[in-house]
C-alpha positions in Angstrom: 66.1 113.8 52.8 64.6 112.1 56.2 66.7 109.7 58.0 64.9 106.3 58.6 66.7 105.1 61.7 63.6 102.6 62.4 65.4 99.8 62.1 68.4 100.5 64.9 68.5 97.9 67.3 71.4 99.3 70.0 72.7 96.4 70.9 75.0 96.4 74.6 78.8 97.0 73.4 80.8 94.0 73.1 83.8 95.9 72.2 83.9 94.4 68.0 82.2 96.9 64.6 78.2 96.2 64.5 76.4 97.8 61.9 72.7 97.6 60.4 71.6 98.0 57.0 67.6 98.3 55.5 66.2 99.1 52.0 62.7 100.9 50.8 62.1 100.0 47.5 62.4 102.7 45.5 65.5 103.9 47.8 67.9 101.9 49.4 69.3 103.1 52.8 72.3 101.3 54.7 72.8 102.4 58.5 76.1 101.4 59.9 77.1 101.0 63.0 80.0 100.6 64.5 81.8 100.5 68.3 84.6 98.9 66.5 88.1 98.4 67.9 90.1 101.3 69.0 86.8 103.6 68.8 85.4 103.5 72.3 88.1 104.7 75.0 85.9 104.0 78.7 89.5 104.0 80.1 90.0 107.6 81.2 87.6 107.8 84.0 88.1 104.1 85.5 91.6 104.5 85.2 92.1 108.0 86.5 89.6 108.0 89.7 92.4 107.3 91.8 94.8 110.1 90.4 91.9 112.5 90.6 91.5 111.4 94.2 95.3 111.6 95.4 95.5 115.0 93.2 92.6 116.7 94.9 93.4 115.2 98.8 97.4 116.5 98.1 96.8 119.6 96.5 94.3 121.3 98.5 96.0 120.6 101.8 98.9 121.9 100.1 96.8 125.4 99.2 95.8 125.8 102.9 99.6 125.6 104.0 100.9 127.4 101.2 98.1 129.8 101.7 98.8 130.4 105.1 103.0 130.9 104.5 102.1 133.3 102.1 100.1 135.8 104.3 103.0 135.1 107.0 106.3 136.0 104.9 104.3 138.0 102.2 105.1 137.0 99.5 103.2 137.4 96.7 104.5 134.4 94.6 103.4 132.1 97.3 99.9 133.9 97.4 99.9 133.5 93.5 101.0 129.8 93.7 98.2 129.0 96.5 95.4 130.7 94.1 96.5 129.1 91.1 96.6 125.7 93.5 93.1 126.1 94.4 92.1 126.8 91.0 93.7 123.5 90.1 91.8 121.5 93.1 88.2 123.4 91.3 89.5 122.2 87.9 90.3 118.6 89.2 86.8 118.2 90.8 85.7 119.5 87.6 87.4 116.7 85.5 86.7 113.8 88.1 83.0 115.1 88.1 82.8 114.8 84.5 84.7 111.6 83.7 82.3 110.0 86.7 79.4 111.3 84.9 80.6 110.1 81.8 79.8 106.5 82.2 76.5 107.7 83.2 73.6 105.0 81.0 72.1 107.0 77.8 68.5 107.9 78.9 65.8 108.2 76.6 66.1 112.1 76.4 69.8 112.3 76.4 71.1 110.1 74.1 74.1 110.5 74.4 74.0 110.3 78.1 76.9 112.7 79.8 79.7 112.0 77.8 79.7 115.9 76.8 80.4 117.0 80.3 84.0 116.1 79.8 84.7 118.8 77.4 82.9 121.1 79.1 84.8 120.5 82.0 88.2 121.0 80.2 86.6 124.2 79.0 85.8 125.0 82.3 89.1 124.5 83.0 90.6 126.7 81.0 88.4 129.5 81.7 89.5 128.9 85.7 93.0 128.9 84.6 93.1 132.3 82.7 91.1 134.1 85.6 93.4 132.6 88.2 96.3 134.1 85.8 94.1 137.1 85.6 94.1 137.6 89.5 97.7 137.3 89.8 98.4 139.6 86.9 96.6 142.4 88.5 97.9 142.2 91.6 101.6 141.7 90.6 100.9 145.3 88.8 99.9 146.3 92.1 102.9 145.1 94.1 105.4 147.7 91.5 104.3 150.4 93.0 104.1 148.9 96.7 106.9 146.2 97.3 106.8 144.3 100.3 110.3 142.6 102.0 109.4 138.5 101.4 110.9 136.1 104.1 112.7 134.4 101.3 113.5 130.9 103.8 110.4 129.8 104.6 109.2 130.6 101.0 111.7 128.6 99.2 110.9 125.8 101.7 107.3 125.6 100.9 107.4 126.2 97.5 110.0 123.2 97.4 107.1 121.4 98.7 104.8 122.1 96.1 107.3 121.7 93.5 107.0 117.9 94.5 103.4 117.2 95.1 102.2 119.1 91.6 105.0 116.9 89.7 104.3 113.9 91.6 100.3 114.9 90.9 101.2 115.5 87.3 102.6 112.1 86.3 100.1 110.0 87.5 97.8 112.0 84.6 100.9 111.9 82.0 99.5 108.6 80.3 96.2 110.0 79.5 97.2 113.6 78.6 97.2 112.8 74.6 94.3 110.8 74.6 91.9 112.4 76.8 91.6 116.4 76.5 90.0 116.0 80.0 92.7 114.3 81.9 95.1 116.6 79.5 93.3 119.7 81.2 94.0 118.1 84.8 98.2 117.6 83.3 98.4 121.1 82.3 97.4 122.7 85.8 99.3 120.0 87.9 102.5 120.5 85.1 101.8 124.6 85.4 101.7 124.3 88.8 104.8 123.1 89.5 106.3 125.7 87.2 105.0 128.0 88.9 106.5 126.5 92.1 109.5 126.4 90.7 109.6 130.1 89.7 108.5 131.4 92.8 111.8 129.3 94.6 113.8 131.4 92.3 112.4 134.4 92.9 113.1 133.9 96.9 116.4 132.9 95.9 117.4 136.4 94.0 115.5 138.5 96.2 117.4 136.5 99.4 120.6 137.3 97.5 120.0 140.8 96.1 117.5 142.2 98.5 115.6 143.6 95.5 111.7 143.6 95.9 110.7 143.9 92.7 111.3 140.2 91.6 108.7 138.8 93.5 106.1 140.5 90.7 108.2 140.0 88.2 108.5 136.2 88.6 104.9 136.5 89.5 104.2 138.1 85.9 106.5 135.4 84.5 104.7 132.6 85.7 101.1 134.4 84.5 102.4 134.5 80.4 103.9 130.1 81.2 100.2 129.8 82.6 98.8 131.6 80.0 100.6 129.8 76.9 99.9 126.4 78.3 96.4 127.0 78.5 95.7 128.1 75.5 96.2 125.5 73.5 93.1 123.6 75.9 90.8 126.4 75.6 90.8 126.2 71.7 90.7 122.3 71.6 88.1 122.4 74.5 86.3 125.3 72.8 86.1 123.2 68.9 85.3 120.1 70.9 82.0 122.3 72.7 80.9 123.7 68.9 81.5 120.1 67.4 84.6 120.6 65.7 86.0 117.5 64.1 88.8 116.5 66.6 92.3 117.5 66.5 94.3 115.0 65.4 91.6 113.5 62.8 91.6 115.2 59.2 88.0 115.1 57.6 89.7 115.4 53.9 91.4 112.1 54.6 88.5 110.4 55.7 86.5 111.8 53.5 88.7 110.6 50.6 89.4 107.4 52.2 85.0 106.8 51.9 85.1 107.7 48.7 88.0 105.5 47.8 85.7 102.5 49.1 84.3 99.8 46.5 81.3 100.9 44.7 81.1 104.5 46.6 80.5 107.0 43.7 79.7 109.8 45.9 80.3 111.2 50.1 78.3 113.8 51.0 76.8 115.1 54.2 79.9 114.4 56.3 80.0 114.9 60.2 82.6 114.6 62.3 82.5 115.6 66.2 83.4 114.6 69.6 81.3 113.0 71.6 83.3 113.1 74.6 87.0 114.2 75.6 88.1 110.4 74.5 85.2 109.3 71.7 84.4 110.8 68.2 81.4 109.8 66.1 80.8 110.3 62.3 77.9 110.2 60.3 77.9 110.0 55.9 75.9 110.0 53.0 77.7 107.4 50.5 76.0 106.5 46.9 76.4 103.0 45.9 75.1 100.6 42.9 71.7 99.3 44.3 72.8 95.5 43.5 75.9 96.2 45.8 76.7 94.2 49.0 75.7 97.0 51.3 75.9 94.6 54.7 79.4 93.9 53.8 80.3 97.4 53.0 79.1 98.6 55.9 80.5 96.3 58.3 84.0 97.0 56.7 83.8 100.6 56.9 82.4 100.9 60.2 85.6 98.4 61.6 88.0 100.5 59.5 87.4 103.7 60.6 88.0 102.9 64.1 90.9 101.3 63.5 92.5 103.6 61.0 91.2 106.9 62.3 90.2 106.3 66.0 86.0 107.0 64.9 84.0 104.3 66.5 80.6 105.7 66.4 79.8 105.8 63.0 76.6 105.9 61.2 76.6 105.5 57.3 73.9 105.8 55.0 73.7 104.0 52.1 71.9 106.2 48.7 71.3 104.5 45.4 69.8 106.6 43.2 70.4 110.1 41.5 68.2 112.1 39.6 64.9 112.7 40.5 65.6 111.1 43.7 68.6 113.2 44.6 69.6 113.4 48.6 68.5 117.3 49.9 71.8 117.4 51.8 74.4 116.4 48.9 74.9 119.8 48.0 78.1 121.5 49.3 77.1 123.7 52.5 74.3 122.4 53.3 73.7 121.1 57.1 
C-alpha cells in the first residue's frame, strides 16, 4: 500500500510533538509527527566537543611518551598500552568526527543528514579496539618464547601517568556513556585504557620483585581478554544499531502493545523501530481506526507519548480505516 507523505510540511524543531494528518476519500490516512519531548537528544555532540578535544590533545602526547619509554626499558606492556593509546586517539577522532557531522542540515538527498555516522563510528570503534587487542595478543605469544629483562622503574612511573590522564579522560565522557553509544564507545577505550595502565604497573611491580620475565606477557594477555569483554558489548549494540535493530533498551512488544492499547486502534501493523543516530530513534506504524474517529487528536497524543514514555521522537503513524477489499499490503506478519 503506497505511502502518501504529500502533505508533510517539516516544520524547524521547536523542541514540543507536531504531527500532520490527511484523508482520501475512500481511505483515510493520518501521518504523525512528532519531535516530542525527551525524543531528540542534540546534546551529545555540543556537550562533548570539549572532552573529545582534551581527550585527544592528552592522550596522544601521552602515546608518543609512553611509546618512546617502551622501546627504552622494553617492555612490552608499555608498548601494548601505547598501541592500545593510539587506537583510542583514532577512535576519539572517530567519535568527535561523527558527533560534528551529526548536526550536519538534512540535504535533499540525505534525509536524514549524517546522524548515521555516529554508529558507524562506534562500530568503527570497536573494530579498532579488537585489532589493537589483536596486535598485542600476538606479540605477547611472541614474547613466551623470547623474554626480555623490563626496566620495571621507569615503567611503573609512566604507566602511573597514564593511569591518570585515561581516568581523568574517562569521566569527563561518564555522563553520556548510557545515553549516547557514541560517547559510550569513547568511555570504554579511555575506561580500558586505564585498566590497562593499571595492569601493566603491576606487572613492573612483580617482575621488579620476582625477576621473572614472563609476566610482562602474561599481564599483557590479561589486559587483551578485559579489552576484549568491554568491547564486545559495543560491537553488538553498534553492529544492531548499523542493520537497524530497534535500540537496546526499547522493547518493540511494549510499544507495540501500548499502540494497540490506544482509543479506537483495532489493529498495529507494519511496525519499525531503528536508530537514527547513537542518541535518536524513529518509529513508523500502520494503526486501523473508525473512520469518524478524531485522528488529529490521536495522532498528536501518540506522537507526544511515545517520546516521553519510550524515548521515540521521530515518529510517523499512519492512520487505515477500512478492511476488506481495501486491506493494507503490509498488514500481514513478515512482510517488510
Amino acid at each position: 500500500m503506497p505511502h502518501d507523505h504529500s502533505g508533510h510540511d517539516h516544520t524547524p524543531h521547536s523542541g514540543k510533538g507536531h504531527d500532520h494528518d490527511h484523508h482520501d476519500h475512500d481511505h483515510a490516512q493520518g501521518h504523525g509527527h512528532s519531535h516530542g519531548p525527551g525524543g531528540h537528544h542534540h546534546h551529545a555532540p555540543k556537550d562533548f566537543g570539549r572532552a573529545f578535544a582534551i581527550g585527544v590533545a592528552l592522550n596522544l602526547g601521552f602515546v608518543l611518551v609512553e611509546a618512546g619509554a617502551g622501546l627504552i626499558t622494553h617492555s612490552l606492556a608499555l608498548l601494548a598500552d601505547a598501541g592500545h593509546n593510539l587506537s583510542d586517539v583514532l577512535g576519539l577522532l572517530l567519535a568527535w568526527g561523527a558527533a560534528v557531522l551529526a548536526k550536519r542540515a538534512p540535504s535533499a538527498r540525505r534525509t536524514y543528514g549524517l546522524r548515521k555516522g555516529t554508529i558507524l563510528a562506534s562500530l568503527a570503534n570497536a573494530a579498532l579496539l579488537l585489532l589493537a587487542v589483536g596486535a598485542i595478543a600476538w606479540e605477547a605469544v611472541r614474547r613466551f618464547g623470547a623474554p626480555e629483562p623490563v626496566q620495571t622503574g621507569p615503567v611503573m612511573i609512566v604507566a602511573a601517568i597514564g593511569i591518570a590522564i585515561n581516568t581523568a579522560t574517562a569521566l569527563m565522557f561518564m555522563k553520556g556513556a548510557e545515553d549516547d553509544l557514541n560517547v559510550r564507545g569513547a568511555f570504554l577505550h579511555m575506561a580500558a585504557d586505564a585498566a590497562v595502565s593499571a595492569g601493566v604497573v603491576v606487572a613492573a611491580l612483580a617482575m621488579g620483585l620476582t625477576n621473572w620475565l614472563w609476566i610482562d606477557p602474561v599481564v599483557s594477555l590479561v589486559i587483551v581478554v578485559v579489552i576484549v569483554m568491554g568491547t564486545w558489548g559495543l560491537l553488538r549494540d553498534s553492529l544492531d544499531m548499523a542493520l537497524d535493530a530497534a535500540p537496546r533498551g526499547i522493547d518493540p512488544g511494549k510499544v507495540r502493545a501500548w499502540l494497540a492499547a490506544r482509543p479506537g486502534v483495532s489493529e498495529v501493523h507494519d511496525l519499525h523501530i531503528w536508530a537514527m543516530s547513537t542518541t535518536e530513534t524513529a518509529l513508523t506504524a500502520h494503526v486501523v481506526r473508525p473512520l469518524d474517529g478524531d485522528h488529529d487528536q490521536f495522532l498528536h497524543d501518540a506522537c507526544a507519548e511515545l517520546a516521553n514514555r519510550f524515548k521515540i521522537g521521530h515518529v510517523t503513524i499512519q492512520v487505515e480505516t477500512s478492511h476488506g477489499a481495501h486491506r493494507c499490503a503490509l498488514a500481514p506478519e513478515g512482510v517488510v
